[in-house]
C-alpha distance (Angstrom), angle and dihedral (degrees) to the residues before:
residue distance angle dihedral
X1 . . .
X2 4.01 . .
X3 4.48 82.0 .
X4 4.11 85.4 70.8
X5 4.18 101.1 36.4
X6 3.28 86.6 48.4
X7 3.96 126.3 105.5
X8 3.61 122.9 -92.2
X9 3.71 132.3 172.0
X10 3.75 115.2 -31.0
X11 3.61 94.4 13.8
X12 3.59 91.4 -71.4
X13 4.04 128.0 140.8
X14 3.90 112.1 -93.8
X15 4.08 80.0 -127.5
X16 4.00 95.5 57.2
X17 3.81 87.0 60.1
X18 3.56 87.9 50.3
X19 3.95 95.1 55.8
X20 4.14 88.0 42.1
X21 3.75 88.1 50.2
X22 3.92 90.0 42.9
X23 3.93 89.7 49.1
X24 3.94 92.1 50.7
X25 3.24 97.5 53.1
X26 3.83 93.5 49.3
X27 4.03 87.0 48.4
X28 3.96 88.6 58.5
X29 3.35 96.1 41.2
X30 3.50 94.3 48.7
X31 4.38 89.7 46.5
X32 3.97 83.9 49.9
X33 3.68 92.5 52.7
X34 3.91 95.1 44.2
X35 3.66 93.1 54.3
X36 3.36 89.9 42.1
X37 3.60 95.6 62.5
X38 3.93 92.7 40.8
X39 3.25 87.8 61.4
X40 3.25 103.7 52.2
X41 4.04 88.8 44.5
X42 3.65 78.6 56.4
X43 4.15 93.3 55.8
X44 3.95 87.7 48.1
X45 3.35 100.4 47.6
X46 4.02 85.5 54.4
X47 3.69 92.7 46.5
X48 3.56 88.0 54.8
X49 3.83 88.6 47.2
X50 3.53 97.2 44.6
X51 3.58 95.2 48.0
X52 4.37 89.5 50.1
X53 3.91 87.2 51.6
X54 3.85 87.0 46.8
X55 4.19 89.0 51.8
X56 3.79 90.7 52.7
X57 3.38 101.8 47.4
X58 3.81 93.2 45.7
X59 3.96 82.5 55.5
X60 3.74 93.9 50.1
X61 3.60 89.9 44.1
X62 4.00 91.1 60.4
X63 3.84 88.3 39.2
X64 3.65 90.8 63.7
X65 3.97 97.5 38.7
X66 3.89 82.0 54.2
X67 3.98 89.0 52.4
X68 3.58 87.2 40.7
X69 4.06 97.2 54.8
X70 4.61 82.9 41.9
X71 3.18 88.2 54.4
X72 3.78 104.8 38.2
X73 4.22 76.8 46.1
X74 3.82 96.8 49.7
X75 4.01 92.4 54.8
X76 3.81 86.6 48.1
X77 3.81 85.1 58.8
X78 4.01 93.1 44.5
X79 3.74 98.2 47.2
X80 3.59 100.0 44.6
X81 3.87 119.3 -64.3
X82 4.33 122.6 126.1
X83 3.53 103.7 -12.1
X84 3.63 108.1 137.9
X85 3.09 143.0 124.1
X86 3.75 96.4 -104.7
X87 3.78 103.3 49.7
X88 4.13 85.8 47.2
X89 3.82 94.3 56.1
X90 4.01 91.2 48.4
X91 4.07 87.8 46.4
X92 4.24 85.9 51.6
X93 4.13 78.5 52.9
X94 3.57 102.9 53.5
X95 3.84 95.7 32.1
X96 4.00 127.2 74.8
X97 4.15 82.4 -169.4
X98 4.44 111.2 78.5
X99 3.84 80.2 -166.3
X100 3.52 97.9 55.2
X101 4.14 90.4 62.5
X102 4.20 90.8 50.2
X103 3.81 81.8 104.3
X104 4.15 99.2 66.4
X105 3.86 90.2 28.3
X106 4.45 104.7 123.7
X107 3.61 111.9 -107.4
X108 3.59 102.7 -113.5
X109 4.24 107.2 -115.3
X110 3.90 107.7 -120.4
């Protein structure tokens, strides 16, 4: 017991450099550990972004393979595609809107 009550540097007790050396190491540790978990707050956070940004561009991707197959489907219309008579008179059927059949109405001959 006389190795720890006796004097160290400065005067001080062999066992008060223990405790300071004790209470450094718990202060790094506990540093290491904090930024340790920030960080990998940080990483989820990301993920969480990453996989929002990856939602809405899936979502715009579809949006414009729908506009894609309209349009591709409106310029079957206009250069020849289902404009007849019969297909216009089932769309006048179906639809409360005249203007919404425009598309199958026959192009009148000139």
């Amino acid at each position: 017991m006389s190795f720890l009550t006796a004097n160290g540097l400065f005067g001080l007790a062999r066992w008060g450099w223990i405790v300071i050396a004790l209470v450094g190491a718990l202060l790094i540790a506990w540093a290491i550990i904090g930024t340790y978990d920030n960080t990998l707050d940080d990483a989820r956070e990301n993920g969480r972004e990453a996989g929002a940004a990856g939602t809405v561009i899936a979502g715009q991707n579809q949006t414009l393979d729908q506009l894609k197959d309209a349009n591709d489907a409106e310029q079957d219309l206009r250069s020849a595609g289902d404009r007849d008579a019969r297909r216009y008179e089932q769309c006048l059927l179906d639809n409360r809107r005249k203007a919404a059949c425009e598309r199958y109405r026959p192009i009148a001959p000139e």
